[in-house]
C-alpha positions as CSV (number, residue, x, y, z in Angstrom):
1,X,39.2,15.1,18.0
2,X,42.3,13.6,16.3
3,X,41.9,12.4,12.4
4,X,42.4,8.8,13.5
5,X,39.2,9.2,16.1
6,X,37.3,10.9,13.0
7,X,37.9,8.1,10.1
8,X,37.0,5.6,12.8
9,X,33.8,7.4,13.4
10,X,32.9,6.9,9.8
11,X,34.1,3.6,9.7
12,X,31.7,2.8,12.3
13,X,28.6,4.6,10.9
14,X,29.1,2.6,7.4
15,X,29.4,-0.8,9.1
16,X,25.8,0.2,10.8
17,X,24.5,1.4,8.2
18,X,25.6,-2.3,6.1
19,X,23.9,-4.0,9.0
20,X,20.8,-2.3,7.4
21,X,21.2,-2.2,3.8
22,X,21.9,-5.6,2.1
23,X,23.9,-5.8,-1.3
24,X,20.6,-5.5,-3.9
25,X,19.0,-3.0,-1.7
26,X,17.9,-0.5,-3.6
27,X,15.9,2.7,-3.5
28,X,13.8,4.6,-6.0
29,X,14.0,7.8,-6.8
30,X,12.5,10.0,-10.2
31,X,11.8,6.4,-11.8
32,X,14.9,5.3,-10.9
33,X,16.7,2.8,-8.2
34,X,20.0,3.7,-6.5
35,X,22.3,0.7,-4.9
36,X,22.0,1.9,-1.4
37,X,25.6,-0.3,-0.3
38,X,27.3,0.8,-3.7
39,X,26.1,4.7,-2.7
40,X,27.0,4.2,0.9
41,X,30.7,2.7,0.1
42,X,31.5,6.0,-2.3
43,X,30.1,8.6,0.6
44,X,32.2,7.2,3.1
45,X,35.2,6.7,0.6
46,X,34.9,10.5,-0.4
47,X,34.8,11.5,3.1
48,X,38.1,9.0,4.2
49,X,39.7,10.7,0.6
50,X,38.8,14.3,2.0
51,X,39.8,13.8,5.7
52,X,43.2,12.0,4.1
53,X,43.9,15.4,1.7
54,X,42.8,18.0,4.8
55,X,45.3,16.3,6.9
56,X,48.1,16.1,4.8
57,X,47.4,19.7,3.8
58,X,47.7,20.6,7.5
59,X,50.8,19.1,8.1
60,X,52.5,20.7,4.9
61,X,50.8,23.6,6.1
62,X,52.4,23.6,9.3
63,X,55.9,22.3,8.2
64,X,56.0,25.2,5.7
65,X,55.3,27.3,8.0
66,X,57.7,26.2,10.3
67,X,60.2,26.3,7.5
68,X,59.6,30.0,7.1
69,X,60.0,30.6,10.9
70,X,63.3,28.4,11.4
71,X,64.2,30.6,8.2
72,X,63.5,33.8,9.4
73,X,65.6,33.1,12.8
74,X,68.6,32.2,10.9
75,X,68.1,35.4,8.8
76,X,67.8,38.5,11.2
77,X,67.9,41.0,8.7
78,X,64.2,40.1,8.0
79,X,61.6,42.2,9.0
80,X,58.7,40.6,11.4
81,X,56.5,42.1,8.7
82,X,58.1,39.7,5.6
83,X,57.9,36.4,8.0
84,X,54.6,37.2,8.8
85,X,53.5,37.9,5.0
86,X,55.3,34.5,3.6
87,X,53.4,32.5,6.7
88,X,50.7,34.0,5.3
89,X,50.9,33.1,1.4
90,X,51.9,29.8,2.4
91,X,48.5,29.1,4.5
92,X,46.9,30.7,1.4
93,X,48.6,28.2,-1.1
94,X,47.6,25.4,1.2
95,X,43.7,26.4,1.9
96,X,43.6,27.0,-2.1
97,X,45.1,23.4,-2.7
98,X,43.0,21.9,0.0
99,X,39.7,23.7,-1.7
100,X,40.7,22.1,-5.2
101,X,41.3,18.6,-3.9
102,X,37.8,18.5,-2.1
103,X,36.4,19.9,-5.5
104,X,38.2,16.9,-7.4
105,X,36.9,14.6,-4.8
106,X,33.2,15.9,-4.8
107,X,33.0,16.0,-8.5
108,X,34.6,12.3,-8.6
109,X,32.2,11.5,-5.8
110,X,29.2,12.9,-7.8
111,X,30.0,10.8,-11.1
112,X,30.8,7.4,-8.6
113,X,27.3,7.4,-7.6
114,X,25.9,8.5,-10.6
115,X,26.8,5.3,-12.0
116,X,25.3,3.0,-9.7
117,X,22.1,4.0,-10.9
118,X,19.9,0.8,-12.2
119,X,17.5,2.0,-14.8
120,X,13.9,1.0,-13.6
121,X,13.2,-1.6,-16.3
122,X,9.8,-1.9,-14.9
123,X,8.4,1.8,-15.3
124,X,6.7,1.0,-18.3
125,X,3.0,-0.4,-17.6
126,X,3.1,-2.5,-20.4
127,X,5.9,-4.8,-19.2
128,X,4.7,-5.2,-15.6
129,X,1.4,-5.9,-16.7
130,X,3.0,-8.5,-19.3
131,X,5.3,-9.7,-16.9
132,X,2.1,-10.5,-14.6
133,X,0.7,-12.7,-17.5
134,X,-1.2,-10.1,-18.5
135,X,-1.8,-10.0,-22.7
136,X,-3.9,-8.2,-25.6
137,X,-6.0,-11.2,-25.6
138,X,-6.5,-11.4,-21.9
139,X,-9.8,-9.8,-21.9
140,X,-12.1,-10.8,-24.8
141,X,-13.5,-7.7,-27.0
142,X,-16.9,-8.6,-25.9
143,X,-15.3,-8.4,-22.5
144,X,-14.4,-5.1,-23.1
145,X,-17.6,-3.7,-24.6
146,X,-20.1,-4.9,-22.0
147,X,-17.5,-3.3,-19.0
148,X,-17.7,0.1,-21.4
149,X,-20.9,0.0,-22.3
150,X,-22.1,-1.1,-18.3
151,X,-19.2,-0.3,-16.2
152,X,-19.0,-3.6,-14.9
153,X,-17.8,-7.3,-15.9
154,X,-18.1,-10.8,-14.0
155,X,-15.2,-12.3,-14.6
156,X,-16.4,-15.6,-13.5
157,X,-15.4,-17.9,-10.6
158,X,-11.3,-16.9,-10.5
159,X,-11.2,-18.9,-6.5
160,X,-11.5,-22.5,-6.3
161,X,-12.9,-24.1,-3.4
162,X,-9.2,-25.2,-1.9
163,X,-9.0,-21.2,-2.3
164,X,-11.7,-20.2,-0.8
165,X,-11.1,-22.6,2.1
166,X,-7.8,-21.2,2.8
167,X,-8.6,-17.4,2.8
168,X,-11.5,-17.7,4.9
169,X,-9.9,-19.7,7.6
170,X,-6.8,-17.1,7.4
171,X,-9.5,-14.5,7.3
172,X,-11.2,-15.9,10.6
173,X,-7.9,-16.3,12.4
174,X,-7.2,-12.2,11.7
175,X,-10.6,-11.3,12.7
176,X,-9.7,-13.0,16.1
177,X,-6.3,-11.7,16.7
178,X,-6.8,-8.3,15.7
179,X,-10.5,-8.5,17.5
180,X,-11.1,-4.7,18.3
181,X,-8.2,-3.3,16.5
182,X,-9.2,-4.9,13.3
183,X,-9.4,-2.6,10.3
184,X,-7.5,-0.1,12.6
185,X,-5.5,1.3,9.1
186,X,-8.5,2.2,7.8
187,X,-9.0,4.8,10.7
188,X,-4.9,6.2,9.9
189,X,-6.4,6.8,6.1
190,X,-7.4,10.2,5.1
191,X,-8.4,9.2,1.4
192,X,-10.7,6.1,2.9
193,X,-14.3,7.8,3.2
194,X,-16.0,4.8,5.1
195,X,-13.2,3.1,7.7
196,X,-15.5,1.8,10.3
197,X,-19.0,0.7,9.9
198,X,-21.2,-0.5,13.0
199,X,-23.0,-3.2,10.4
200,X,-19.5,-4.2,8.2
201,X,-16.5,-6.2,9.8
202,X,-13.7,-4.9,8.4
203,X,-9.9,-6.0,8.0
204,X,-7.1,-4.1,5.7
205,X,-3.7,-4.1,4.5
206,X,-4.0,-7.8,3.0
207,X,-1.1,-7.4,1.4
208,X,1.2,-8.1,4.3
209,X,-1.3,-10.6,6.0
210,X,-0.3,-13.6,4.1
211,X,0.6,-15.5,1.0
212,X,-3.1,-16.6,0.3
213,X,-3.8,-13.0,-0.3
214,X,-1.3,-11.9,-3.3
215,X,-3.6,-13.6,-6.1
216,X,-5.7,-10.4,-5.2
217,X,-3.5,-7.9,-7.0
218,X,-1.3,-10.2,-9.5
219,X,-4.6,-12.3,-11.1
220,X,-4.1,-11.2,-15.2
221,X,-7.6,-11.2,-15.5
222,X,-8.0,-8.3,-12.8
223,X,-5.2,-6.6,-13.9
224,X,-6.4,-6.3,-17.9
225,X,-9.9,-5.1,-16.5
226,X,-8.4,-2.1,-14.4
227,X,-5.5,-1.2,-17.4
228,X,-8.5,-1.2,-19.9
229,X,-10.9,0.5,-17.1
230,X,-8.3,3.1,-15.9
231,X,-6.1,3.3,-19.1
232,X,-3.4,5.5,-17.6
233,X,-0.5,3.4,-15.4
234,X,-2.0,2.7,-12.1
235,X,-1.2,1.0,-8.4
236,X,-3.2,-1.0,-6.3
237,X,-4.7,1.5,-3.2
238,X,-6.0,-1.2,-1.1
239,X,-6.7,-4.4,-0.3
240,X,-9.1,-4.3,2.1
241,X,-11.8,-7.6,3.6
242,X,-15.4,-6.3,3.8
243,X,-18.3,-8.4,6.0
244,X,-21.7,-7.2,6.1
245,X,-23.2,-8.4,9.6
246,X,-27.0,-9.9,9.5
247,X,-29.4,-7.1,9.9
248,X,-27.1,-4.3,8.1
249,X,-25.2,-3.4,5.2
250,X,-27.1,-1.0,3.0
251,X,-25.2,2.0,1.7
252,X,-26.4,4.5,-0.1
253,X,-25.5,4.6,-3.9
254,X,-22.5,6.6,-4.4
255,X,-19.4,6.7,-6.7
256,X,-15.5,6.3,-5.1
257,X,-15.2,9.8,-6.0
258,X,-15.8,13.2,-4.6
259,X,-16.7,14.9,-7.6
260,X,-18.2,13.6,-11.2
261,X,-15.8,12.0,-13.4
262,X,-15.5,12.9,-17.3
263,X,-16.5,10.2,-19.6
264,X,-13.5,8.1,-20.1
265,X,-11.2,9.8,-17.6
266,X,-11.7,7.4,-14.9
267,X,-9.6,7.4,-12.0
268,X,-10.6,4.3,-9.9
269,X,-11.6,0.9,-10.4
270,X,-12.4,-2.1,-8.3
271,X,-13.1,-5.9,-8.1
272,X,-15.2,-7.4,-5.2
273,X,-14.0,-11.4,-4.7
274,X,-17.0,-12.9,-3.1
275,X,-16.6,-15.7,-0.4
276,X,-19.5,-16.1,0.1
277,X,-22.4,-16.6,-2.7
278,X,-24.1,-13.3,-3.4
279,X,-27.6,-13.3,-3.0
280,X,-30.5,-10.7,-2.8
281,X,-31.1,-12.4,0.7
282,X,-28.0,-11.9,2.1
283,X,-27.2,-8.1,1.0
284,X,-25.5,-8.6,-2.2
285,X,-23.9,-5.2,-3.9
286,X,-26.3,-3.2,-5.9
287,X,-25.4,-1.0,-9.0
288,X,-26.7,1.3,-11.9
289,X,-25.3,-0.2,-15.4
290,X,-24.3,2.8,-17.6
291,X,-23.7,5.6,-14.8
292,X,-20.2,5.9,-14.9
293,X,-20.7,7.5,-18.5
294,X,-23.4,10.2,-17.5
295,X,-20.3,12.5,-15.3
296,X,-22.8,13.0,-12.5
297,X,-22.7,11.8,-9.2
298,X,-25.9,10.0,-7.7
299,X,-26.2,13.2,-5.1
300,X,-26.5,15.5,-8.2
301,X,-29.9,13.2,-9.7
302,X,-31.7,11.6,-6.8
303,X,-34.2,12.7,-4.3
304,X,-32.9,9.5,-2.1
305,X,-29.6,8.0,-2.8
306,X,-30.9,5.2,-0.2
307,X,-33.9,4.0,-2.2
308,X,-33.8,1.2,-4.8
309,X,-33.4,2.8,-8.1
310,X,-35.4,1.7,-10.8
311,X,-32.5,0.7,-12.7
312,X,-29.8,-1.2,-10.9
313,X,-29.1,-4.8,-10.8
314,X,-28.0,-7.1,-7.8
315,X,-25.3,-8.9,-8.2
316,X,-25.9,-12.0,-7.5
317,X,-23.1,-14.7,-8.4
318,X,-21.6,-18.0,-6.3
319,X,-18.7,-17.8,-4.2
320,X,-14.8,-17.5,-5.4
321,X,-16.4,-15.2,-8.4
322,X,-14.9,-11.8,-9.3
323,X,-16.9,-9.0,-10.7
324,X,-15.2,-5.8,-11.6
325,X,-17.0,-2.1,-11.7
326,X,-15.6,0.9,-12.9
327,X,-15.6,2.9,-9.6
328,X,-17.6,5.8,-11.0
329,X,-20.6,3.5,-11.5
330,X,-23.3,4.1,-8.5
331,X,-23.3,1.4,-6.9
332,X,-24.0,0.2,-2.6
333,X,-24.4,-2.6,-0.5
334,X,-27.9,-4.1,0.4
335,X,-29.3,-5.1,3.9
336,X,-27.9,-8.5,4.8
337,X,-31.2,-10.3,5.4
338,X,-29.8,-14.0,6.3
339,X,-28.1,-15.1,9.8
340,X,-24.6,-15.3,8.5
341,X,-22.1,-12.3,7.0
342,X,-22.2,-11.8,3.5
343,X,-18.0,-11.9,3.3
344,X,-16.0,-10.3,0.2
345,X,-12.6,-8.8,-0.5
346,X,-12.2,-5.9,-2.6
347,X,-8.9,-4.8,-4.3
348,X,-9.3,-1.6,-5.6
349,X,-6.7,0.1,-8.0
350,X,-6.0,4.0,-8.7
351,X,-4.6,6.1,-11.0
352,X,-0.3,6.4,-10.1
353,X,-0.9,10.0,-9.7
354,X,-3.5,10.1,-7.2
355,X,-2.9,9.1,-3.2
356,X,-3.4,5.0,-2.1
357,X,-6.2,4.3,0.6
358,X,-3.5,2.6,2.0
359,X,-0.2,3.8,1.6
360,X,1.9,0.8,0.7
361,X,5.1,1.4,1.3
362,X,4.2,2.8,4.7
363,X,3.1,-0.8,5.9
364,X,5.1,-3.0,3.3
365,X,7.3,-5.6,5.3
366,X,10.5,-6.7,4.3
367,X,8.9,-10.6,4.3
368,X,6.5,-9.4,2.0
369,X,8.4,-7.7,-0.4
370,X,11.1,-10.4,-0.6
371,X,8.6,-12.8,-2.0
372,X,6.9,-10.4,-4.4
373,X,8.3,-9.7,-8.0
374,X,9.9,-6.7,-9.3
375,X,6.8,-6.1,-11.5
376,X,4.2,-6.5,-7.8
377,X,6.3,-4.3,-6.4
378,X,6.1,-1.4,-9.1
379,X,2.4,-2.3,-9.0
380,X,2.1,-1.7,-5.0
381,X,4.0,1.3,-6.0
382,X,7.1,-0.1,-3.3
């Protein structure tokens, strides 16, 4: 293969690879974004600058070389020996320039895409969640004591009807196009305990299922509750729709963790949006106030983690309300007693250092991350 055929090789792969990665596409690594065009450009420019310097190289190589022969003809008193040892220290001058060029090159290279890194402005929680609307003031402090003291808080009605109206009739329309395979990333999840219940219809990956779904995971409100709940800088780890089908529904009380949890080292947190008014009748959520404190998990205290305890509360509020519980609380469904499904959506946040239900950036689309801010996108963890 000639050097013409090999820089037109390269020239090809980078206009491919362009096709694929538009001017502000970036990528994160260590906290960090790199310009993937700006990167690209300074790869394939270090490997036309190398393939240039090899080439010339050879041919000086060779027309030294060729020198020394022509040379040595003319001169017969030299020894075969002496032409072949000058050939020789001339090939060696030549590899050793070629070796210090490429270094140059690699080392110019290396500080080229160096600098096309873009500091992620974003890392720090405290500005995403600002730049979400999110502020000191967001949550009351009686808002804060009751959800520490109780371990959960009802944030009122968030949904307005319009609202409500346009996410059920988006959530109908998934339910029937997805019909059997609906909920089917819940079944790829490893970290999701419960994908598929015979009494529950189930759909996931909101995110990427429409606009009418993204005040789920950007409402201030929501947001203060999980950075005052979970503290440490977290992501959302699903957004998932949860029906409980007449006849069924109850769960047993249990925790969103596999182990007890320290007292204030929580890990998850999550916020149920009804569409539906919660009742006792229809199956609403049950939970135990004050449990997520004790660092036991319902398995460790109760002779049947199916009963009623003696202790929890139904939560019982109208529809387009959002109540959020500190995911260590016990807490369950109830048995859906009416004709009709008792409809909610949860999103449910974790800790940045722990694994997503969903992994986001597996299913993120490029329609749905074009229309989401720089801040929703550190929160999805994209």
């Amino acid at each position: 293969m000639s050097e013409a055929e090999i820089l037109a090789g390269i020239y090809t792969i980078f206009a491919i690879a362009r096709q694929f990665c538009p001017a502000n596409k970036k990528i994160q690594v260590n906290g960090n974004y790199f310009n993937v065009r700006a990167t690209i450009w300074i790869v394939v420019y270090t490997l036309v600058a190398v393939a240039t310097m090899v080439t010339m190289a050879s041919v000086v190589t060779v027309a030294a070389m060729a020198s020394v022969a022509s040379v040595a003809t003319m001169v017969t008193m030299v020894s075969v020996a002496a032409i072949e040892a000058t050939a020789a220290i001339v090939a060696i001058a030549a590899i050793a320039t070629i070796a210090a060029i490429v270094a140059i090159v690699a080392i110019v290279a290396i500080v080229a895409i160096a600098a096309t890194i873009v500091p992620n402005k974003t890392i720090n929680m405290k500005q995403v969640l600002f730049d979400l609307g999110v502020r000191e003031d967001t949550l009351s402090a009686s808002e804060k004591e009751f959800l520490d003291t109780n371990g959960y808080l009802n944030l009122g009605q968030l949904l307005s009807q319009e609202q409500l109206e346009q996410i059920r009739a988006r959530i109908s329309g998934l339910l029937t196009d997805e019909g059997e395979n609906a909920g089917a990333e819940l079944m790829d999840s490893e970290y999701i305990r419960h994908p598929k219940e015979a009494g529950a219809d189930r759909l996931a990956d909101l995110v990427n299922k429409g606009t009418e779904f993204d005040i789920f995971h950007t409402h201030p409100r929501v947001l203060a509750a999980m950075a005052h709940v979970i503290g440490n800088p977290f992501k959302l780890s699903a957004l998932n729709y949860r029906a409980a089908k007449p006849g069924d529904g109850l769960q047993k009380l249990h925790a969103d963790s596999d182990s007890a949890t320290a007292k204030g080292d929580y890990k998850v947190c999550n916020s149920i949006w009804l569409l539906d008014d919660f009742s006792v009748a229809n199956g609403a959520t049950r939970l135990v106030p004050g449990t997520h404190a004790i660092e036991k998990l319902p398995s460790d205290v109760l002779e049947d983690v199916w009963a009623p305890h003696p202790d929890e509360i139904i939560l019982e509020a109208p529809a387009g309300t959002v109540v959020i519980f500190n995911s260590h609380v016990w807490h369950g469904g109830t048995t859906n007693r009416t004709d009709a499904p008792r409809r909610a959506i949860h999103s449910y946040f974790c800790r940045r250092d722990i694994p997503q239900q969903i992994e986001q950036r597996r299913y993120i689309m490029a329609a749905t991350r074009s229309r989401l801010s720089e801040a929703s996108q550190y929160l999805l963890d994209i």
